[in-house]
C-alpha positions as CSV (number, residue, x, y, z in Angstrom):
1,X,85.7,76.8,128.7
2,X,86.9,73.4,128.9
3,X,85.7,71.5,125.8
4,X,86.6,73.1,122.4
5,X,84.2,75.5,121.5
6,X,81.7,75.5,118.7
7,X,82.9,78.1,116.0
8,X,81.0,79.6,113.1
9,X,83.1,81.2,110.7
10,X,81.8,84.0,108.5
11,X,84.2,85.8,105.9
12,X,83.7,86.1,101.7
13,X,87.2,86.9,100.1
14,X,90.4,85.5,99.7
15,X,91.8,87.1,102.8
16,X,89.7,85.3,104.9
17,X,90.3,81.6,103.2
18,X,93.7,81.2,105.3
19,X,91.7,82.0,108.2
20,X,88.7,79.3,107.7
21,X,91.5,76.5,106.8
22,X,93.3,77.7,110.2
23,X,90.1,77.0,112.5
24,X,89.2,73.8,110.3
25,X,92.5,72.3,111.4
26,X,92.2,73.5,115.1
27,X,88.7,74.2,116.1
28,X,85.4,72.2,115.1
29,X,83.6,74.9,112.6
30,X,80.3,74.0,112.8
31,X,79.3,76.5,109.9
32,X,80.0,79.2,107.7
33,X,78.1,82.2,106.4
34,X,79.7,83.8,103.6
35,X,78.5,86.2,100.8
36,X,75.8,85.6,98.0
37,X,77.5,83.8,94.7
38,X,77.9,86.9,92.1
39,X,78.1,87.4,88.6
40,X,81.7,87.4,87.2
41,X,83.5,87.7,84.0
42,X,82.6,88.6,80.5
43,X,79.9,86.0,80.8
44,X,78.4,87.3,84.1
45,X,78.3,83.7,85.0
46,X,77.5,83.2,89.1
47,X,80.5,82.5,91.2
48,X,81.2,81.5,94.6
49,X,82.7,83.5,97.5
50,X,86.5,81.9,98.1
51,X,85.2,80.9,101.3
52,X,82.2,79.0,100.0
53,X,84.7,77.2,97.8
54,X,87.2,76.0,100.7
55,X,84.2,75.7,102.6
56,X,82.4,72.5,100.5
57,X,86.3,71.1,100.3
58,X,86.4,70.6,103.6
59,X,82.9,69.4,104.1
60,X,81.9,72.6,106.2
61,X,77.9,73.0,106.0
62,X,77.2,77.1,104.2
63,X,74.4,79.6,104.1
64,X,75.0,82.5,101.7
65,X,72.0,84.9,102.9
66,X,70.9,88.3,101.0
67,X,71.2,89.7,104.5
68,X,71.7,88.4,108.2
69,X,68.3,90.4,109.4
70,X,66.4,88.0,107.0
71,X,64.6,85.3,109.5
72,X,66.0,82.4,107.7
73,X,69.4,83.3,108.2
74,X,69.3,84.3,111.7
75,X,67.0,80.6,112.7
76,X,70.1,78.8,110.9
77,X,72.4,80.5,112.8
78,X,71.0,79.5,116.3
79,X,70.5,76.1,114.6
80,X,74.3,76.0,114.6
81,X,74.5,77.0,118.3
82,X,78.0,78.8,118.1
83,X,80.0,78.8,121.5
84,X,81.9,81.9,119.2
85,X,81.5,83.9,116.3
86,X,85.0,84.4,114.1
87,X,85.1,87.0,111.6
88,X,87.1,87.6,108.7
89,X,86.4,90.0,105.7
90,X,82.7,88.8,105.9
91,X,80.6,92.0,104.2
92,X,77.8,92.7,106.1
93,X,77.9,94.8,109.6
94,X,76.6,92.5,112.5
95,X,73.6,93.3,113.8
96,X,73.2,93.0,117.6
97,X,71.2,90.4,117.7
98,X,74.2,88.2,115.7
99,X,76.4,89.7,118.4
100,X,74.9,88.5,121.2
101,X,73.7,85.3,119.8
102,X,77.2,83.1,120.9
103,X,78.2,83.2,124.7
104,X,81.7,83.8,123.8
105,X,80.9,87.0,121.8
106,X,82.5,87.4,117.7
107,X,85.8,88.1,117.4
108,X,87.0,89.7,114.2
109,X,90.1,89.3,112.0
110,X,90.5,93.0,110.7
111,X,93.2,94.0,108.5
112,X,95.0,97.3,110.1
113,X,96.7,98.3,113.7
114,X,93.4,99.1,115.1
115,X,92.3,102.2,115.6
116,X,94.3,103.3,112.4
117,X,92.1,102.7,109.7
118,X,88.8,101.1,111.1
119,X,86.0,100.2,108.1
120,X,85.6,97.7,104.6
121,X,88.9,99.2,103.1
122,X,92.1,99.6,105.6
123,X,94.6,98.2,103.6
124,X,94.3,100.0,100.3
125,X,94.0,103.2,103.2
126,X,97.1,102.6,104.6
127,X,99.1,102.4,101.1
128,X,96.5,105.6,100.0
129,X,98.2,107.4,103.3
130,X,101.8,106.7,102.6
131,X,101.9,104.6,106.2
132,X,105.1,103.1,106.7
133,X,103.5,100.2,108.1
134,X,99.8,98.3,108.2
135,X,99.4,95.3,109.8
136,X,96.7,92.5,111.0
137,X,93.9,93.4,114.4
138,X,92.2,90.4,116.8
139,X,88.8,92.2,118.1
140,X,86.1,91.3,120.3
141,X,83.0,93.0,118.1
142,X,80.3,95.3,119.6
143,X,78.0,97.3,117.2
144,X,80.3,100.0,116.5
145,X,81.9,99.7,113.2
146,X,85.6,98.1,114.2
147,X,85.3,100.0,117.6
148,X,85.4,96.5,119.7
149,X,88.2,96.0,121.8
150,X,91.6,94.6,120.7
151,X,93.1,91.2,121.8
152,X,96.2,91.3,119.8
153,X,97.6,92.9,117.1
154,X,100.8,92.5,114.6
155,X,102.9,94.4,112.4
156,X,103.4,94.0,108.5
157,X,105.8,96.9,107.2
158,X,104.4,98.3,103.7
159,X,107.0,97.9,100.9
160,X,107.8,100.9,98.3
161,X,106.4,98.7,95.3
162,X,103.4,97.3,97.5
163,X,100.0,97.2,96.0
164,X,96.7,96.1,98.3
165,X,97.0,93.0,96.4
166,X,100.3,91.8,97.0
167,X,99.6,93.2,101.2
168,X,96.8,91.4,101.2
169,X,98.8,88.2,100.0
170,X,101.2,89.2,103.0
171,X,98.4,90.0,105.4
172,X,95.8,87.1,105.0
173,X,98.2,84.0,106.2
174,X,99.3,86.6,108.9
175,X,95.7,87.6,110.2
176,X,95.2,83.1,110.1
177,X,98.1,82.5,112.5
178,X,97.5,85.4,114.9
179,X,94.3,84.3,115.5
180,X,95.3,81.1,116.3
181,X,98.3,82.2,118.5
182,X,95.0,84.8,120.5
183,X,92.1,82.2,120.7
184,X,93.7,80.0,123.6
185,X,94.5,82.9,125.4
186,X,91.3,84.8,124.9
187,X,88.8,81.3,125.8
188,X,91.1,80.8,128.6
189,X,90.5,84.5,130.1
190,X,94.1,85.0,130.0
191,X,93.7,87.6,127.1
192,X,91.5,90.8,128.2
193,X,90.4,93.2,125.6
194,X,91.5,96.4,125.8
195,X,89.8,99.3,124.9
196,X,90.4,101.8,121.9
197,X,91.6,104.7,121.9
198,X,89.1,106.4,120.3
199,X,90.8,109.6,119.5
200,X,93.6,108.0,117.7
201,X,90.9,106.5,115.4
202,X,90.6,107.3,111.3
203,X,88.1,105.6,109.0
204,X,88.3,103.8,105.6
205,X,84.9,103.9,103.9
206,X,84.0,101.3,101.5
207,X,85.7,101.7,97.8
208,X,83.7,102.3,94.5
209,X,84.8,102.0,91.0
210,X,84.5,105.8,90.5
211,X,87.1,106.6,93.2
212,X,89.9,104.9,91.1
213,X,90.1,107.9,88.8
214,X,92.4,109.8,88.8
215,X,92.4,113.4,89.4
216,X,95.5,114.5,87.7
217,X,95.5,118.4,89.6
218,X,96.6,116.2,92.4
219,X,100.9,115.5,93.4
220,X,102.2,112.7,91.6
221,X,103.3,111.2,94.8
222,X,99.7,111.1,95.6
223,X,98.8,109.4,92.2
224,X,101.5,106.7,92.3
225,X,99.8,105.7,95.6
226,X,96.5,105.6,94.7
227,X,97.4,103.6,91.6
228,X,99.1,100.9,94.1
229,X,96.3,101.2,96.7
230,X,93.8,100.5,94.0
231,X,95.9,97.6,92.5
232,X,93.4,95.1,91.4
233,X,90.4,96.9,92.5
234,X,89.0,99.0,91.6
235,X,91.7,99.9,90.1
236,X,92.8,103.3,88.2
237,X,92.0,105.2,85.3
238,X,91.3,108.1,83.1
239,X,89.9,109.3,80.0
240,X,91.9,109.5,76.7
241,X,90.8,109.3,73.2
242,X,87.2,109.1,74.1
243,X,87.9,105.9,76.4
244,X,89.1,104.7,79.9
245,X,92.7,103.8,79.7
246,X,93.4,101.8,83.4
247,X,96.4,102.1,84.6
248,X,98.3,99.1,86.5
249,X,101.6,100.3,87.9
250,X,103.1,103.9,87.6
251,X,106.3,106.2,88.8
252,X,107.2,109.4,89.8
253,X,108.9,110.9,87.3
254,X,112.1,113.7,87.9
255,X,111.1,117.7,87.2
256,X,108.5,119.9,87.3
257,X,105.1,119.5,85.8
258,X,104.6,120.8,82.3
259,X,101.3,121.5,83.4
260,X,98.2,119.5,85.0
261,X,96.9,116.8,82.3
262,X,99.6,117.3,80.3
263,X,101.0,114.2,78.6
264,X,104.6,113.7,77.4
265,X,107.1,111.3,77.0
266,X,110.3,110.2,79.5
267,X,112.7,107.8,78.8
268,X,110.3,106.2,76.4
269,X,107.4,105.7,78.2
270,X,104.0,107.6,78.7
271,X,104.0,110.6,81.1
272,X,101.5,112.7,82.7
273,X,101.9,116.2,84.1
274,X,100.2,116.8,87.6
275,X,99.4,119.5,90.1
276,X,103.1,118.4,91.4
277,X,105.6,116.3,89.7
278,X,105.6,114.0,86.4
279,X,103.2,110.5,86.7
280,X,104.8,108.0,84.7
281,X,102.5,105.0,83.5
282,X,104.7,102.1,83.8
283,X,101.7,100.0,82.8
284,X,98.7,101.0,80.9
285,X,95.4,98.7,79.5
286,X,93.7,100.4,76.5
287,X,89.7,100.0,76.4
288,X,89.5,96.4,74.9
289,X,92.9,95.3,74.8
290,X,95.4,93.3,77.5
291,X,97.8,95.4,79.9
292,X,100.8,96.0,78.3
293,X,104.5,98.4,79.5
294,X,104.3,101.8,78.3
295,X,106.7,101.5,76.2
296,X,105.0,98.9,74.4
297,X,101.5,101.3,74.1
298,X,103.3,104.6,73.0
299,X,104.4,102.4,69.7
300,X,100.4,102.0,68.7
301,X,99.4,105.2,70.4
302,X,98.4,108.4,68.7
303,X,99.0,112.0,69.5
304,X,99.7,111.1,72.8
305,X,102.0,113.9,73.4
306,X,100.4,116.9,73.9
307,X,101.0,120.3,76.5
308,X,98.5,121.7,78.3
309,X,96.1,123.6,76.2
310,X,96.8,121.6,72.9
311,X,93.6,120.1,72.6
């Protein structure tokens, strides 16, 4: 098209806030949908969606509905008459009547090489997996779940000491200047989706708090991961002295297990046996307390060493 085309934005976290500012400074953005405001904190006070906050900054009229079936939210969004539809970390699977609502289709901002790791979690996936690399997705959207076909896509290599949080750090500015690199091409016709290959696909299901424990029968390798993949949410934990002690950063440890669950102590710090290999807890939060080193928690902890069978 010639004229620059009328762009709704809809994403909810902080991956998607270098994203909004990236179309704000190129596009007009007519509106943004973003997620409810939630309770937060100790005091369960309501907070915005980053994208809500960027979102008033620059003057950018915002809906936050329930759901996009509700009539209310889907009358607003023909109100805003959207040439094209750009998605980033939004929440909410679009319906097709949102997918066929802008002329120029939705194009999504979706955080893996595509069709590695398709669904609401791909980057704590790809870290879960061991992949030696993860990276940012442009997508046209159809109703399949990240099965749309891809207009461009970029590599980010995944570092031995990365956590989601610090890839997503890496990967949000990324996803914001690789869509701005594809939309000329793509509104020009220059840029043709290309299909999936669907057999080359693998899935990354939505988190819950309850997968971040940790299941100590597995290889340490494995737990070291899942402790960075999980790294700040939901993060990792398991039961010891009657409570949740998280766990922020942890090793493998040399040798053999002393046994699954048990827990001992190398080179000072805390260590737990699994089904292969020694975990060590680099960094540990106690029920109630602040995250601390391990060194610093075996100095206030009690009978934290025991063997397997000593309890």
């Amino acid at each position: 098209m010639t004229t620059s085309p009328r762009i709704v934005f809809m994403g909810s976290p902080d991956f998607a806030v270098p994203t909004l500012r990236a179309l704000h400074e190129n596009y007009p953005v007519v509106g943004v949908v973003t997620q409810p405001d939630r309770p937060s904190g100790r005091g369960r006070k309501l907070m915005p969606p980053p994208v809500k906050i960027l979102a008033d900054e620059l003057g950018l009229p915002v809906v936050q509905p329930r759901r996009l079936r509700e009539p209310e939210a889907m009358e607003q969004l023909r109100r805003f008459a959207p040439d094209l539809i750009v998605v980033a970390a939004y929440g909410q699977i679009l319906r097709p009547d949102v997918l066929d609502l802008p002329p120029l289709g939705c194009i999504n901002v979706h955080g893996s090489l595509l069709p590695r790791w398709r669904g609401a979690a791909p980057i704590q996936a790809a870290i879960l997996a061991g992949d030696a690399e993860t990276g940012i997705t442009i997508m046209k959207m159809d109703a399949g779940v990240d099965t749309g076909p891809t207009l461009s896509q970029r590599a980010v290599p995944i570092a031995p000491d990365d956590t989601a949080g610090t890839l997503f750090e890496k990967m949000a500015p990324l996803g914001a200047d690789l869509l701005i690199e594809t939309l000329p091409g793509y509104l020009s016709g220059e840029i043709v989706p290309q299909p999936q290959d669907d057999e080359r696909a693998t899935y990354a299901p939505m988190l819950k708090k309850e997968d971040g424990r940790l299941d100590f029968s597995q290889p340490a390798a494995d737990l070291a991961r899942r402790v960075r993949a999980f790294n700040p949410w939901p993060g990792t934990f398991f039961e010891w002295n009657g409570a949740l002690l998280k766990v922020h950063r942890a090793s493998v440890g040399e040798g053999k297990s002393p046994g699954v669950g048990s827990r001992i102590v190398v080179a000072g710090r805390p260590a737990v046996g699994a089904g292969e290999g020694i975990l060590i807890l680099e960094v540990v939060q106690p029920a109630g307390k602040k995250p601390m080193p391990g060194k610093a928690f075996l100095s206030g902890a009690r009978n934290w060493s025991i063997t397997n069978g000593d309890e």
